[in-house]
RODO-2510 file (C-alpha; in nm, 4 decimals, decimal comma):
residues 249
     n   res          X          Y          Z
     1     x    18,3467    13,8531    10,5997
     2     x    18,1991    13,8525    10,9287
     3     x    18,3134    13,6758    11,2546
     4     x    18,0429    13,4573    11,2764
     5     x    18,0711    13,1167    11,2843
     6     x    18,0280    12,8994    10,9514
     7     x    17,6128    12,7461    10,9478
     8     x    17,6588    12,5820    10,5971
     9     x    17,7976    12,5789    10,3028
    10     x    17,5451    12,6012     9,9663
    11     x    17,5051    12,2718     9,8141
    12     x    17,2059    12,3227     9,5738
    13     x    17,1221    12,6556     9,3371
    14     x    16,7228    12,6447     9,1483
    15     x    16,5241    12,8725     8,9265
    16     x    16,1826    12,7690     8,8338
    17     x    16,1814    12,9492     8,4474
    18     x    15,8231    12,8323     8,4571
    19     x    15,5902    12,8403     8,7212
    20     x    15,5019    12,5023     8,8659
    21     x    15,7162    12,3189     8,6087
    22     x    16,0054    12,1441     8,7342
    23     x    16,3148    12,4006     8,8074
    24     x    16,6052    12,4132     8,6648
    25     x    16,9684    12,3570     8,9140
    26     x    17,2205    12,6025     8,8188
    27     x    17,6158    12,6224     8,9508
    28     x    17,5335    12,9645     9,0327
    29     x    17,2636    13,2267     9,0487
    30     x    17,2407    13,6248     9,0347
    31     x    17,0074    13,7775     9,2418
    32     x    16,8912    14,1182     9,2345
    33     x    16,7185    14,2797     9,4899
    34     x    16,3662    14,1587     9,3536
    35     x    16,4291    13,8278     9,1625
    36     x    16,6628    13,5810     9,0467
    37     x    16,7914    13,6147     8,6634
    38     x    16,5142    13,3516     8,4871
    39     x    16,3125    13,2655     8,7627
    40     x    15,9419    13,2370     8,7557
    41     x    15,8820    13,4188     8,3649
    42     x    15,6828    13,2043     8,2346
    43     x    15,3231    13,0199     8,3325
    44     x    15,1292    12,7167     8,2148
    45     x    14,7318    12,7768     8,1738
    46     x    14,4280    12,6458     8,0904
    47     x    14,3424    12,7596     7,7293
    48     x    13,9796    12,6908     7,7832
    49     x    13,9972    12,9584     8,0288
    50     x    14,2932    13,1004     8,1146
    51     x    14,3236    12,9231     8,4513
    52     x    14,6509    12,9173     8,5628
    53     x    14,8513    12,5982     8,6598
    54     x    14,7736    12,4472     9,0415
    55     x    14,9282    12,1359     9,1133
    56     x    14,8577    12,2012     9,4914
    57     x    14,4812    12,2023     9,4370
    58     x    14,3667    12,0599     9,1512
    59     x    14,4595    11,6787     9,0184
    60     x    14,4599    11,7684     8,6826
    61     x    14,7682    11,9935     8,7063
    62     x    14,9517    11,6970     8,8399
    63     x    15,1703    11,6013     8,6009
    64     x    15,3406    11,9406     8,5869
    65     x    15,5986    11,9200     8,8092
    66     x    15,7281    11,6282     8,5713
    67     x    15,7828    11,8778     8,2335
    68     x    16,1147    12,0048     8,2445
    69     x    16,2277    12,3549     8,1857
    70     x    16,5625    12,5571     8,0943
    71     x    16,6437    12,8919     7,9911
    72     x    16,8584    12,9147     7,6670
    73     x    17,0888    13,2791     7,6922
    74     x    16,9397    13,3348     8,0111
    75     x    16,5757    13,4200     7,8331
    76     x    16,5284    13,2016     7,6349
    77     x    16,2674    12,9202     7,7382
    78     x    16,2647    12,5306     7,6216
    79     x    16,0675    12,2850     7,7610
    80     x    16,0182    11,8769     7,7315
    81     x    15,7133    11,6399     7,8400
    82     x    15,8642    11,3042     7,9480
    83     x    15,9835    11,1376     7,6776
    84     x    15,9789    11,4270     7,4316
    85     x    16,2375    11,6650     7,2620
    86     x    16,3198    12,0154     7,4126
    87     x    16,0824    12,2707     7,2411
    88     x    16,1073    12,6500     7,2315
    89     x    15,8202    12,7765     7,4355
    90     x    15,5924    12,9938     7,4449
    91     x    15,5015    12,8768     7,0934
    92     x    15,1848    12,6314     6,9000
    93     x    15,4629    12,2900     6,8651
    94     x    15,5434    12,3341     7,2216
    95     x    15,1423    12,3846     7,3560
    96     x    15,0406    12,0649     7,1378
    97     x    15,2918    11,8113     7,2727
    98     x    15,2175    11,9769     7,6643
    99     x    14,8172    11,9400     7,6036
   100     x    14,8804    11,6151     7,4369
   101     x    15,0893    11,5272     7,7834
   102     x    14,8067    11,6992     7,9803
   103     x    14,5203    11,5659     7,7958
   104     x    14,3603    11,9186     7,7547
   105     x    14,4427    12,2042     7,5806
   106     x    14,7187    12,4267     7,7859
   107     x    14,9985    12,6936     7,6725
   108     x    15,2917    12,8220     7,8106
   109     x    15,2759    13,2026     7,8409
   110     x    15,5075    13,5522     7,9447
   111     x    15,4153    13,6823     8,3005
   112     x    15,4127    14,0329     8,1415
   113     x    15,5397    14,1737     7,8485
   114     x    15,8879    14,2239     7,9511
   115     x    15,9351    13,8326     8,0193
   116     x    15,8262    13,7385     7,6563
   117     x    16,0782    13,6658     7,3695
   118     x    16,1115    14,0127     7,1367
   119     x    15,8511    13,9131     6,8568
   120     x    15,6436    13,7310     7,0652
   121     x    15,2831    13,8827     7,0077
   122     x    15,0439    13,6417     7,1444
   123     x    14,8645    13,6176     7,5303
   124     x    15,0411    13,7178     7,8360
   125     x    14,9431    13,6265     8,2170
   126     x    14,9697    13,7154     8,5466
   127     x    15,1977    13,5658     8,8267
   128     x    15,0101    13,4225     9,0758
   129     x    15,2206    13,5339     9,3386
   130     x    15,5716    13,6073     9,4723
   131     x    15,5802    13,6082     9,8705
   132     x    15,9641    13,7271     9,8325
   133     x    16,2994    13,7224     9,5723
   134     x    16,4449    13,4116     9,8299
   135     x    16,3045    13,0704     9,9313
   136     x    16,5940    12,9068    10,1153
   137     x    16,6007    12,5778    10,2277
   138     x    16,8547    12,3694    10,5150
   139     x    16,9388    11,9801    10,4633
   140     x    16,8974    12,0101    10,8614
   141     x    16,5626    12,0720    10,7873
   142     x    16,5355    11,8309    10,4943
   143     x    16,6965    11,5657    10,7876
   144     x    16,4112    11,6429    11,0254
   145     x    16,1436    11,5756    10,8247
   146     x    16,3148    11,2489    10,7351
   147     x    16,3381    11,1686    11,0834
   148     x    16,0395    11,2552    11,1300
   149     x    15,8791    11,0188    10,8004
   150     x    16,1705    10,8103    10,7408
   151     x    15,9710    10,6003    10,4721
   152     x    15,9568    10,9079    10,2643
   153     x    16,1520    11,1043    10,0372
   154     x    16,2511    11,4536    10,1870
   155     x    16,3770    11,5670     9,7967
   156     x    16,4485    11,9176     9,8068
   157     x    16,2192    11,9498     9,4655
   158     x    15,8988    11,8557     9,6464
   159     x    15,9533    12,2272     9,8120
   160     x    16,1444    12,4703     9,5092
   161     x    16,3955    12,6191     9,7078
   162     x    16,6299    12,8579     9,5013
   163     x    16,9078    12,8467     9,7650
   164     x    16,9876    12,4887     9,9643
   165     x    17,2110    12,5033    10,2195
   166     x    17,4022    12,1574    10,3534
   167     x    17,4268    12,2453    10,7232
   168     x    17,4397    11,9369    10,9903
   169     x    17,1509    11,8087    11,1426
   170     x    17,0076    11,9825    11,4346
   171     x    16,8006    11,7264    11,6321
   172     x    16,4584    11,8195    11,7330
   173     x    16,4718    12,1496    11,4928
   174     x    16,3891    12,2996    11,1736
   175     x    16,6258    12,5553    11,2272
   176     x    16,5982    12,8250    10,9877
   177     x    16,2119    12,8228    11,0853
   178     x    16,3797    12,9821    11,4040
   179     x    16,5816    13,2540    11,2024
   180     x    16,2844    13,4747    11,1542
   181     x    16,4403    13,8352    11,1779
   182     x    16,7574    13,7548    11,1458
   183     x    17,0060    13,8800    10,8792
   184     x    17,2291    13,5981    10,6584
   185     x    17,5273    13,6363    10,4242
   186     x    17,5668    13,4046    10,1813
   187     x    17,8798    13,4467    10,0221
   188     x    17,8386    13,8197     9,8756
   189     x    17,4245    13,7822     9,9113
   190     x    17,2950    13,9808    10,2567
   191     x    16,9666    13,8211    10,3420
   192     x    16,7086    13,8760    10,5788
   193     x    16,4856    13,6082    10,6781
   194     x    16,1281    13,7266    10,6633
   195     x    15,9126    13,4864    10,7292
   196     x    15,8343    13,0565    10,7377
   197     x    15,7521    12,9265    10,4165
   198     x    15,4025    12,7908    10,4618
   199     x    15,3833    12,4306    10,2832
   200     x    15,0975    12,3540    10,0571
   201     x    14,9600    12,0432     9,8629
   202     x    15,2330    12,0505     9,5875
   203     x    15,4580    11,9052     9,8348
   204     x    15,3198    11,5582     9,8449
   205     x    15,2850    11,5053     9,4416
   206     x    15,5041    11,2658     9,2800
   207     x    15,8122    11,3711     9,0296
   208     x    16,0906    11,2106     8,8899
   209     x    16,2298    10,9296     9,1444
   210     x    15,9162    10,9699     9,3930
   211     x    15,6076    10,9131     9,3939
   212     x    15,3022    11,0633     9,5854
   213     x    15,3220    11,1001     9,9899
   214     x    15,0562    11,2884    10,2080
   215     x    15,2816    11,2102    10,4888
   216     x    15,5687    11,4898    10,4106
   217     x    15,2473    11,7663    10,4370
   218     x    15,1002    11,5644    10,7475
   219     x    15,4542    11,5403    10,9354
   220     x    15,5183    11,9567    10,8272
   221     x    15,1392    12,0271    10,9904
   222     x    15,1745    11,8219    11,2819
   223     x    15,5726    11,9276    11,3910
   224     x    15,6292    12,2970    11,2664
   225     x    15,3096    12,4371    11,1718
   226     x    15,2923    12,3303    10,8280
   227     x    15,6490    12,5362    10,7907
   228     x    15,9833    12,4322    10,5622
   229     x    16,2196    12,6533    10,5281
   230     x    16,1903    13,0464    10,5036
   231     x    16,1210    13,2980    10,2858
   232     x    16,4373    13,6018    10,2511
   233     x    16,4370    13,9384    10,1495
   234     x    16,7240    14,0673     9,9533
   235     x    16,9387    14,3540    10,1505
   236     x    17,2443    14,3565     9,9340
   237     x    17,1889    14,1762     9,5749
   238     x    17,4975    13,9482     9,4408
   239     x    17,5765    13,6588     9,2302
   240     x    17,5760    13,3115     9,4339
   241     x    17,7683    13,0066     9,3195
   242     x    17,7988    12,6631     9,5003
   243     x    18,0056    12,6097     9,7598
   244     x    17,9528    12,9478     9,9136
   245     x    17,9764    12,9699    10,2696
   246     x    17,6558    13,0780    10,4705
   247     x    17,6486    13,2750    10,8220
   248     x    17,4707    13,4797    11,0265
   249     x    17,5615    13,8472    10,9520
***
């Protein structure tokens, strides 16, 4: 424990099992020095060829962020189209009903070998990216933007954080845009902020309970440099559970 002074307390825990599809909120999360346990294993592609899943830039992909995802044992994955059962992915019952949902023909597939279920034997593909193990998110900065675009809904989901943090609003500020550099512990996890989390086109598209709004991107562009949140590096890896207190260390 350091003698800093309390910033927040975490409210929300996400891992994203698949990339793109919607993320899964967990009471608590462990996170190595790399990655989070079952986060990002899995992607959604184009069968026709092998184009991986872009909400952000491509209108097609938008329905994505509506097929939910959880992780079974930790490994596991299921998913569901709206209005469908949970099925066990990657597998051929799970890619008809999401290219029925899609209206073309997509699977589900292992980023790598060492993500895929033991006798699974079929196509594997690539992450598109990982910009670091952390994306950390402050309902001060979730309170901003709301300020900012009160008509719209500043849902934590529209930006996949893994770690939300209910802090109280600081007026005129996104304030962990300003933390660049600087080192957090929350709870047992050491953190260092690396860098602002650049916001991209996924952020307006509609999910469950809201529906599309080009004026969450447009407020981010115009009043911190299209920036929510930060990205964190992990200094000392631990498991985090809600409710765990968050300072500067």
């Amino acid at each position: 424990m350091t003698g800093e002074a309390l910033l927040g307390t975490v409210s929300q825990l996400w891992r994203y099992p698949a990339s793109s599809l919607a993320g899964e909120r967990q009471d608590a999360i462990s996170v190595g020095r790399e990655t989070i346990g079952g986060d990002r294993m899995f992607g959604l592609v184009d069968a026709s060829d092998n184009e991986i899943a872009r909400p952000d830039r491509d209108a097609k992909w938008h329905k994505v962020p509506r097929i939910r995802t959880r992780l079974s044992n930790d490994r596991d994955l299921e998913v569901a189209v709206p209005g469908g059962d949970w099925l066990s992915a990657p597998g051929a019952e799970c890619d008809r009903a999401v290219s029925a949902y899609l209206g073309f023909t997509a699977s589900i597939r292992p980023f790598g070998q060492e993500n895929a279920p033991p006798a699974y034997a079929g196509p594997l593909t690539q992450a598109r990216y990982r910009k670091a193990p952390i994306h950390l998110l402050t309902t001060a900065s979730l309170a901003r933007l709301k300020a900012l675009h009160p008509e719209g809904t500043a849902d934590p989901r529209r930006f996949r954080p893994n770690i939300v943090v209910d802090m109280g609003p600081v007026e005129g500020s996104f304030p962990e845009t300003e933390w660049i550099g600087r080192k957090l512990a929350v709870g047992d996890l050491l953190l260092t902020v690396s860098e602002p989390c650049r916001r991209c086109g996924f952020t307006i598209i509609a999910q469950d309970g809201f529906d599309d709004d080009s004026g969450i991107l447009r407020n981010l562009v115009r009043h911190n440099a299209h920036n929510l949140g930060v990205y964190c590096t992990v200094d000392r890896p631990a498991r985090v559970e809600i409710g765990a207190p968050m300072r500067f260390a």
